[in-house]
C-alpha positions as CSV (number, residue, x, y, z in Angstrom):
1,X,2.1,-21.7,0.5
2,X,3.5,-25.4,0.4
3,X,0.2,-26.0,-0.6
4,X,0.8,-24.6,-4.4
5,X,4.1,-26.6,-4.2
6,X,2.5,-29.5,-3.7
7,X,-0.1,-29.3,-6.1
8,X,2.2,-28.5,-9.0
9,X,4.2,-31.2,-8.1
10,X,1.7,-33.8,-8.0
11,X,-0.3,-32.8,-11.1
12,X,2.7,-31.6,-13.0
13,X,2.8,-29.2,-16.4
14,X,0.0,-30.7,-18.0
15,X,-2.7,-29.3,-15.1
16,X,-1.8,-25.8,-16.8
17,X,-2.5,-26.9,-20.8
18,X,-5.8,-25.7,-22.1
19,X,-7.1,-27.6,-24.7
20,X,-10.6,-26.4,-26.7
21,X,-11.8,-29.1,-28.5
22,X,-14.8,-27.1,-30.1
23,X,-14.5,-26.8,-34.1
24,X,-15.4,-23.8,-34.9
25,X,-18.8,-23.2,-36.1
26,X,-18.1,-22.0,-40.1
27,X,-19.7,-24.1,-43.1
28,X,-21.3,-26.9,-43.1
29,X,-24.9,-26.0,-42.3
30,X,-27.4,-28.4,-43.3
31,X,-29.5,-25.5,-45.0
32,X,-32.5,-25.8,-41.9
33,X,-34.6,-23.5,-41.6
34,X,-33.9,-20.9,-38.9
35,X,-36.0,-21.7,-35.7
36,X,-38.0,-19.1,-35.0
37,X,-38.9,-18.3,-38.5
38,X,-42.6,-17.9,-38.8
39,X,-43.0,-16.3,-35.6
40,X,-43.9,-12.5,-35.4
41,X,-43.1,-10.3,-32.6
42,X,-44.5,-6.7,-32.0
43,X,-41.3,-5.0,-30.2
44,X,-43.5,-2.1,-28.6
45,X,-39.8,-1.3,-26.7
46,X,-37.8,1.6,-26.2
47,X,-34.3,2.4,-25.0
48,X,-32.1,-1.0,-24.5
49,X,-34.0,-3.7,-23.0
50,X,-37.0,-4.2,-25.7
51,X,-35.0,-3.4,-28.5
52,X,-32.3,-5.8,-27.9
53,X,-34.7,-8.8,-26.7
54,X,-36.5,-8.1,-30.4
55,X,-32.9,-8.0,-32.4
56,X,-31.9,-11.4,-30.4
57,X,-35.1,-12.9,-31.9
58,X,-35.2,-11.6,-35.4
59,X,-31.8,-12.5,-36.1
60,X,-32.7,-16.2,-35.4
61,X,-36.0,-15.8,-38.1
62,X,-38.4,-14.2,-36.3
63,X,-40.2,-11.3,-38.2
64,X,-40.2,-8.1,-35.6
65,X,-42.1,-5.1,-36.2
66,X,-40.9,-2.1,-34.4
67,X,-43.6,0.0,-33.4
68,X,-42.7,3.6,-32.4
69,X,-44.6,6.7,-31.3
70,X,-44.6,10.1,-34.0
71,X,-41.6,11.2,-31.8
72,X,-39.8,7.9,-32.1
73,X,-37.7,5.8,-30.0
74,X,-35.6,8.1,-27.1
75,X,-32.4,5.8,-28.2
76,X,-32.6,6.8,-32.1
77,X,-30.1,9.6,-31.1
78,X,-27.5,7.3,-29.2
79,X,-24.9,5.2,-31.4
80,X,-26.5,2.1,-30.1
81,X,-29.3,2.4,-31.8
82,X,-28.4,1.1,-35.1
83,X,-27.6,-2.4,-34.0
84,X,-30.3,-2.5,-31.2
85,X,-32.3,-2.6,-34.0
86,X,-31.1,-3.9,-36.9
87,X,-33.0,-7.0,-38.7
88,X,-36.7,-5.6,-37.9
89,X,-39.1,-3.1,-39.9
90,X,-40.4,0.4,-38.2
91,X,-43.7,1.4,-38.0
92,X,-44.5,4.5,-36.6
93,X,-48.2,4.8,-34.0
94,X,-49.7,7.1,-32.2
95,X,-51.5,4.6,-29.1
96,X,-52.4,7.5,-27.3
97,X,-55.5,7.7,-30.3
98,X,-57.8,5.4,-30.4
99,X,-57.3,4.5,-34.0
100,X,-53.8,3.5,-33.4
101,X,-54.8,1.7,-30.5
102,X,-57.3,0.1,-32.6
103,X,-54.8,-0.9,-34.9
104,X,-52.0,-2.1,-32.5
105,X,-54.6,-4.6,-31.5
106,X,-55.4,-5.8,-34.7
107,X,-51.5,-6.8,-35.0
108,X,-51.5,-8.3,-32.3
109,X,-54.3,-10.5,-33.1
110,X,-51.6,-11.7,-35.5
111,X,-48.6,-12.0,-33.6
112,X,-46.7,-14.4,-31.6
113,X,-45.3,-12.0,-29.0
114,X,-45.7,-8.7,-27.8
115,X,-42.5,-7.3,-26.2
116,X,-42.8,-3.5,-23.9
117,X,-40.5,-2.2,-21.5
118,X,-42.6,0.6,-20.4
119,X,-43.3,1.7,-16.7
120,X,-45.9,-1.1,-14.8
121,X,-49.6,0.1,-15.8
122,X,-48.5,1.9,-19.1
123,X,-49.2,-0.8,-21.5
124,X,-52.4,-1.1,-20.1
125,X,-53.2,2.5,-20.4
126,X,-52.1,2.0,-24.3
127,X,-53.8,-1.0,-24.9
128,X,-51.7,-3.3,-25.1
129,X,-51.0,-5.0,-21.8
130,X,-51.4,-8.6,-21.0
131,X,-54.8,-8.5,-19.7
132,X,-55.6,-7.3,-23.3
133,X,-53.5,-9.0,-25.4
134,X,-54.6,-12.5,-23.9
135,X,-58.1,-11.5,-24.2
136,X,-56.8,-10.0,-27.9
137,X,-55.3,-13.3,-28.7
138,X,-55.0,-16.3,-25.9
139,X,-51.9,-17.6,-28.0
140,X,-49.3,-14.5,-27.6
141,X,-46.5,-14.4,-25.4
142,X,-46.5,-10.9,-24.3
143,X,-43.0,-9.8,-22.5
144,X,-43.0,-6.8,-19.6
145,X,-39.7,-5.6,-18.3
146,X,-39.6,-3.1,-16.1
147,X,-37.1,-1.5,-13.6
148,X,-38.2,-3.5,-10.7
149,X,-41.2,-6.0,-12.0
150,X,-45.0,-6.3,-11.7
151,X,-45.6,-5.9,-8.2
152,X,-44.2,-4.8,-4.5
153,X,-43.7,-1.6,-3.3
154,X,-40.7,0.0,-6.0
155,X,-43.0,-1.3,-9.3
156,X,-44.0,2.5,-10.0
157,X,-40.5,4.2,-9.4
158,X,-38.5,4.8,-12.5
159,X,-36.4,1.8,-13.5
160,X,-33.1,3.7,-15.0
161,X,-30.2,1.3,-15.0
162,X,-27.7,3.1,-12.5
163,X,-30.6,3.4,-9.9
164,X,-31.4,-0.7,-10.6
165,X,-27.3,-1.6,-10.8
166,X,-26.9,1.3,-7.5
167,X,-29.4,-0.6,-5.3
168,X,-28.4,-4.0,-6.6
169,X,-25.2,-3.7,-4.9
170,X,-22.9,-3.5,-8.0
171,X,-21.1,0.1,-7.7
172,X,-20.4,-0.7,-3.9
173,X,-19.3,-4.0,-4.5
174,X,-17.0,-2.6,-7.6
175,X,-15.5,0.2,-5.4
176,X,-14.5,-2.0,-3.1
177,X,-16.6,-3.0,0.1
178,X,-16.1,-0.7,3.5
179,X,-12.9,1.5,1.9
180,X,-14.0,3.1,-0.9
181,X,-16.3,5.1,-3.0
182,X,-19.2,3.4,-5.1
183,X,-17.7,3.0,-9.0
184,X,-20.4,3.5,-11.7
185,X,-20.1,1.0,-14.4
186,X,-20.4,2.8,-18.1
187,X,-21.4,-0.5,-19.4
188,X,-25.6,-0.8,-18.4
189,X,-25.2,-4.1,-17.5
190,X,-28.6,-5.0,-16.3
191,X,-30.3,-3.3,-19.7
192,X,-28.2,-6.0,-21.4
193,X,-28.6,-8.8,-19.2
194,X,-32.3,-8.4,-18.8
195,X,-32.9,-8.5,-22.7
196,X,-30.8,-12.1,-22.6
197,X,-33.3,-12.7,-20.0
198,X,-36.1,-11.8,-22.0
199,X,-35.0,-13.8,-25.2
200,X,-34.7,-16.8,-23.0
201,X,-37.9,-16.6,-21.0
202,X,-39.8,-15.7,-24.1
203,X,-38.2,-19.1,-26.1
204,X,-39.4,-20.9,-23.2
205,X,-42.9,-19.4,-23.8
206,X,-43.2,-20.3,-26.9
207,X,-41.8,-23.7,-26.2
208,X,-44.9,-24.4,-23.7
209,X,-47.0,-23.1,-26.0
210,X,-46.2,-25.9,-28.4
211,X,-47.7,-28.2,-25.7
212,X,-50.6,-25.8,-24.1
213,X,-51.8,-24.1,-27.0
214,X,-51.6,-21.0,-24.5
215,X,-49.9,-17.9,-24.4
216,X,-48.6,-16.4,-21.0
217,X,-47.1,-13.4,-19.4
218,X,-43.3,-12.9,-18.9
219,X,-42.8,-10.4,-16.3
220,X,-38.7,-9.7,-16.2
221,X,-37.3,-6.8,-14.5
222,X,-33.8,-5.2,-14.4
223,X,-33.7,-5.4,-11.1
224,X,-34.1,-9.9,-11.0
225,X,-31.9,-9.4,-14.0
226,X,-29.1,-7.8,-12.8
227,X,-29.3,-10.4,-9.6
228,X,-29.0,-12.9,-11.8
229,X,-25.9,-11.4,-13.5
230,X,-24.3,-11.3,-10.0
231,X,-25.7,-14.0,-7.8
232,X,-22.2,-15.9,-7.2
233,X,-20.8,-12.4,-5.3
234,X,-24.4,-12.2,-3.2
235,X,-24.3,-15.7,-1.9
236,X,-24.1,-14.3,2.0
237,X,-24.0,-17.3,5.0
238,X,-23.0,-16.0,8.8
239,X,-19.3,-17.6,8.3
240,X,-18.7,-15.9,5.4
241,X,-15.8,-12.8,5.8
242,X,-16.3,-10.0,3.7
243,X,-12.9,-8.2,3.8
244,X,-12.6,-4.3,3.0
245,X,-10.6,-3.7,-0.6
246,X,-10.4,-1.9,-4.1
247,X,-11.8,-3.4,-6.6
248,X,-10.9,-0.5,-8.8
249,X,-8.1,-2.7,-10.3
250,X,-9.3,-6.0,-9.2
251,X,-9.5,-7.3,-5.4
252,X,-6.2,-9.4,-5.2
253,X,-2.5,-9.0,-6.1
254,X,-2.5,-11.9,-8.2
255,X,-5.7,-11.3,-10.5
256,X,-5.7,-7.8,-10.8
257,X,-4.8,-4.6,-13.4
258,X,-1.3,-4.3,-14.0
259,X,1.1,-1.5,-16.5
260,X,3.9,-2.5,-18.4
261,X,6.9,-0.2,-18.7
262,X,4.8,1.7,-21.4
263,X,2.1,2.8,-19.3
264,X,0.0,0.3,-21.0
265,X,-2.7,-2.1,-19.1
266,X,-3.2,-6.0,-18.8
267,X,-5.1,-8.4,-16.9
268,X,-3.2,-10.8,-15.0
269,X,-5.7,-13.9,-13.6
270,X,-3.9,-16.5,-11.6
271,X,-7.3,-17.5,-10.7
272,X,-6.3,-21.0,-8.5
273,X,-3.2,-21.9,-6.8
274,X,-1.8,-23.9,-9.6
275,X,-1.4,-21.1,-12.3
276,X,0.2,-19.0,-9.3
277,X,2.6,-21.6,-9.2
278,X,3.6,-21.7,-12.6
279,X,3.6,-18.3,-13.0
280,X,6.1,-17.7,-10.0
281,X,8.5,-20.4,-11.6
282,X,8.2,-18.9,-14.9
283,X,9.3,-15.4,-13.8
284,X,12.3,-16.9,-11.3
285,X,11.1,-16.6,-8.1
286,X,10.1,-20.2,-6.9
287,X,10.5,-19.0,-3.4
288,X,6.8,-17.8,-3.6
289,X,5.8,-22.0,-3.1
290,X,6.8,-21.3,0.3
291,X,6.3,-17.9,1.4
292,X,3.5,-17.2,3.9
293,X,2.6,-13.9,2.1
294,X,0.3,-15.6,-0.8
295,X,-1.9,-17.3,1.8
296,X,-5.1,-17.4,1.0
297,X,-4.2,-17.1,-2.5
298,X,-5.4,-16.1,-4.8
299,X,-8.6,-14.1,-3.4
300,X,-8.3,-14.0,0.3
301,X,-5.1,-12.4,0.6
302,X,-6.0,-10.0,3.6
303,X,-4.4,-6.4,3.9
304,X,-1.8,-4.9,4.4
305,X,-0.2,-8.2,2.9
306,X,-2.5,-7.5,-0.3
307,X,-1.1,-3.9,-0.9
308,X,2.7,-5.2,-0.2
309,X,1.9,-8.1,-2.4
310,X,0.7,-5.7,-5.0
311,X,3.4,-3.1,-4.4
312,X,6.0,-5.8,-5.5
313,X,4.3,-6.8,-8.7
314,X,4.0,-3.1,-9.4
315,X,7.2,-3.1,-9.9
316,X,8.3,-6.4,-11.5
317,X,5.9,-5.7,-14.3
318,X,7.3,-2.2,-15.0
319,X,10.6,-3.6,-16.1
320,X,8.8,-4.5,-19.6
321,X,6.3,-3.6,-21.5
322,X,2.9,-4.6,-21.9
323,X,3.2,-6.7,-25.3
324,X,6.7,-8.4,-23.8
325,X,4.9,-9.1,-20.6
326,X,1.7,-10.8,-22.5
327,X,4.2,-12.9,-25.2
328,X,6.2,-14.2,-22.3
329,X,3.1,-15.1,-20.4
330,X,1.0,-16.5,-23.1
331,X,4.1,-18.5,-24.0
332,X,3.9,-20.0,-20.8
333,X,0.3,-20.6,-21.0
334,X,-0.6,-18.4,-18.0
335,X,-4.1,-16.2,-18.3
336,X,-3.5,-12.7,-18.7
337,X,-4.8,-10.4,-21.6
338,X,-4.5,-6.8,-22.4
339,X,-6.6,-3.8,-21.8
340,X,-8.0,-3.0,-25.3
341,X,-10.0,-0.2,-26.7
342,X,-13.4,-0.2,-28.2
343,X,-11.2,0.2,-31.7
344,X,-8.5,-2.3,-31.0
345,X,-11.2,-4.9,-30.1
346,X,-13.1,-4.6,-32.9
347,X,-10.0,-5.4,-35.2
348,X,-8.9,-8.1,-32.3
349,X,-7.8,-11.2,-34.7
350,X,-10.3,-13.4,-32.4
351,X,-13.1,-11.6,-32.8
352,X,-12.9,-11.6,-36.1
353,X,-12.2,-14.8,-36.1
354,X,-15.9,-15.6,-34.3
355,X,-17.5,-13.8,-37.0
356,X,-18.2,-10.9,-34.7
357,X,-17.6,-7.7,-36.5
358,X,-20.1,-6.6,-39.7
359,X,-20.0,-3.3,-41.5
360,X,-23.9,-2.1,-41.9
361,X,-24.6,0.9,-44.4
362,X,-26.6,2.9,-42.6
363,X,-28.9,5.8,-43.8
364,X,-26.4,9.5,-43.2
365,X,-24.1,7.6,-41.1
366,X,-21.7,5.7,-43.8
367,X,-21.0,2.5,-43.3
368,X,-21.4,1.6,-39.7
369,X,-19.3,-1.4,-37.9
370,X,-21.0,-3.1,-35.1
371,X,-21.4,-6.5,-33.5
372,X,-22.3,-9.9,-35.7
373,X,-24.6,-12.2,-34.6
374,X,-24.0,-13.8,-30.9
375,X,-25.9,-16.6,-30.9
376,X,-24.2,-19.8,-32.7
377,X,-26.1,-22.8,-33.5
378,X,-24.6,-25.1,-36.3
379,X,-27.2,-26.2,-38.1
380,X,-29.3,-23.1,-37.8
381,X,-27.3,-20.3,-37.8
382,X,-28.3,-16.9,-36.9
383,X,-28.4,-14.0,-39.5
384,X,-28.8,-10.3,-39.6
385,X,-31.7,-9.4,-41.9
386,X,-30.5,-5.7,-42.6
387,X,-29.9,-2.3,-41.6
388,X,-32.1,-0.4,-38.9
389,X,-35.4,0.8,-39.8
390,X,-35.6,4.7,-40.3
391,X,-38.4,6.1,-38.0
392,X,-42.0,4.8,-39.8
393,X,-40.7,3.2,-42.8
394,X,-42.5,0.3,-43.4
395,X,-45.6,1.8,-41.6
396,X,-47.5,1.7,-44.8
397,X,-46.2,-1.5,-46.4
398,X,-47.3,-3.2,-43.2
399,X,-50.9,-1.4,-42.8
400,X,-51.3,-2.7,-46.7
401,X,-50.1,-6.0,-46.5
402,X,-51.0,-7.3,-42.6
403,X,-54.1,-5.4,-42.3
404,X,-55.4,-5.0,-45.6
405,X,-55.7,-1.1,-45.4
406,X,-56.6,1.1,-48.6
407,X,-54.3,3.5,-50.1
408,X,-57.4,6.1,-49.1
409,X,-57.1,4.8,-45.6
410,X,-53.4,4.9,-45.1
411,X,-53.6,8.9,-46.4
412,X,-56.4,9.8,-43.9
413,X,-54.2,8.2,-41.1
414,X,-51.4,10.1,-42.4
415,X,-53.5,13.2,-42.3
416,X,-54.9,12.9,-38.8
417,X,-51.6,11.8,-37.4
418,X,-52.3,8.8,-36.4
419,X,-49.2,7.1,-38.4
């Protein structure tokens, strides 16, 4: 431990400030254009990962068409739904007839990108796969993800995010290696990450296309996603030790879970050898510089050191409350941060700050809070176009206007079932 002693002593207070020297991005826009304004995108997705790459690219100008079968995206019952897809217009087709297949492809003889997230072979099956579309239209970007990709031997099995996140390592690792049970994460992280994926691969398809003239496949898959999301924790060499250990609260005494008198819970993250210094001189117990305990602070403290070391702060932090505890620490500038709720979040002063909370009125639901837009560029900022489309309701308007069908036309459809 003399090493923490001696690296607060020879960088002093000021390796502890934090400065953030970004301006936050609010007026000021020079009134351009959003970027991908002019593109259109077919979002042919279902559930979390085709939606959300759509919504990323409408709210930054693209136009997205969302293009349902009669019984309508699986997700419209879950909460999610309404922001998933916010910004786009619904169309409702049946691809399984051969008129609606017919008239998927004459979208996507217009469009920019075609976006699916069905099961490898699918697409194909309704029409729309790559080896169609590029044939369709050499131009399009057409987006797959899938559970596990294109090819090798798990493309077929079904690509539910705890089976992905289960065999990616993720539950083991968060339960704690060699001692404890797997931990399922509510939070489908590799749905999420692979749509980020997806809005980024597709952007870079579009930029090559600026210089080729040519469209291309993007093949993601949860499965590449969610490695991605966690490649800093699979980095494996022979010398590496892999000690066993909960990661139920967090995997070391000093960046872990803690409760407050109150039985309420915050984050404390002494994440490098100089914030555990300050923090043990801001609390009275300088004698921790020295003490043999903390090494391999602060994530290689090896049991049964780690549970007496955890033990101990188990205690100190139940002499106050959560709130004292975070105003005495934030005072001192060291990273902790409380345990919040999805309500108490949602009115957190920095997130409203960021512009991250908007109030939506949605169709029987009232008026619906939910997420702003994430993406911030400064002179082209993002924007929400509107509310979630209802199941089919521009499926007429864009039949009329994109493809030049007849009122006549659009009733027979109606009448055969076909939209």
């Amino acid at each position: 431990m003399t090493e923490i002693a001696s690296l607060y002593v020879k960088n002093g207070y000021d390796i502890f400030t934090s400065h953030n020297h970004n301006k936050p991005l609010h007026g000021g826009f020079s009134g351009m254009k959003q970027v991908l304004a002019g593109f259109r995108v077919l979002d042919f997705g279902h559930y979390i990962p085709g939606p959300y790459t759509a919504m990323l690219l409408a709210e930054q100008g693209a136009e997205v068409i969302k293009i349902e079968p009669p019984a309508g995206d699986p997700m419209r019952s879950e909460k999610g739904f309404v922001v998933l897809n916010r910004s786009k217009k619904g169309m409702v087709l049946d691809l399984k007839k051969e008129e609606g297949k017919k008239i998927a492809q004459a979208l996507i003889k217009k469009a920019d990108v075609v976006i699916e997230n069905f099961k490898p072979g699918k697409a194909d099956q309704l029409g729309i796969g790559y080896e169609t579309v590029k044939v369709l239209n050499p131009s399009t970007v057409h987006c797959s993800i899938s559970g596990y990709g294109q090819f090798g031997p798990y493309r077929n099995r079904p690509g539910w995010d705890p089976i992905v996140t289960s065999t990616a390592t993720v539950y083991v690792e968060q339960g704690g290696t060699g001692i404890a049970s797997p931990v399922f994460l509510v939070l489908p992280l590799a749905s999420y990450y692979s749509a980020f994926m997806a809005a980024y691969s597709i952007t870079i398809a579009l930029i090559a296309r600026e210089k080729t003239g040519k469209g291309q496949q993007v093949d993601i898959s949860l499965l590449n996603s969610i490695m991605a999301a966690s490649c800093g924790g699979l980095v494996n060499f022979e010398a590496r030790e892999r000690v066993p250990r909960s990661y139920q609260q967090g995997g070391s005494p000093v960046y872990r879970l803690y409760q407050g008198s109150d039985g309420k819970w915050f984050f404390l993250a002494l994440g490098n050898l100089a914030f555990l210094a300050k923090f043990a001189i801001a609390i009275g117990h300088e004698e921790w510089l020295t003490d043999e305990r903390f090494e391999g602070a602060p994530f290689m403290i090896l049991p049964p050191v780690n549970e007496e070391l955890i033990e101990m702060f188990e205690k100190i932090f139940a002499e106050k409350t959560r709130d004292e505890w975070l105003e005495f620490l934030q005072a001192e500038d060291i990273p902790c941060g409380p345990a919040l709720s999805v309500e108490a979040f949602m009115d957190d002063p920095q997130v409203i700050a960021n512009d991250m909370v908007t109030e939506i009125e949605e169709p029987g639901l009232g008026p619906v809070r939910q997420m702003g837009v994430p993406v911030r560029l400064s002179q082209a900022p993002g924007a929400i176009k509107g509310r979630s489309p209802q199941k089919g309701e521009h499926t007429e308007e864009i039949l009329s206007n994109s493809l030049n069908y007849s009122a006549e036309e659009i009733s027979r459809l109606k009448q055969e079932k076909v939209i």
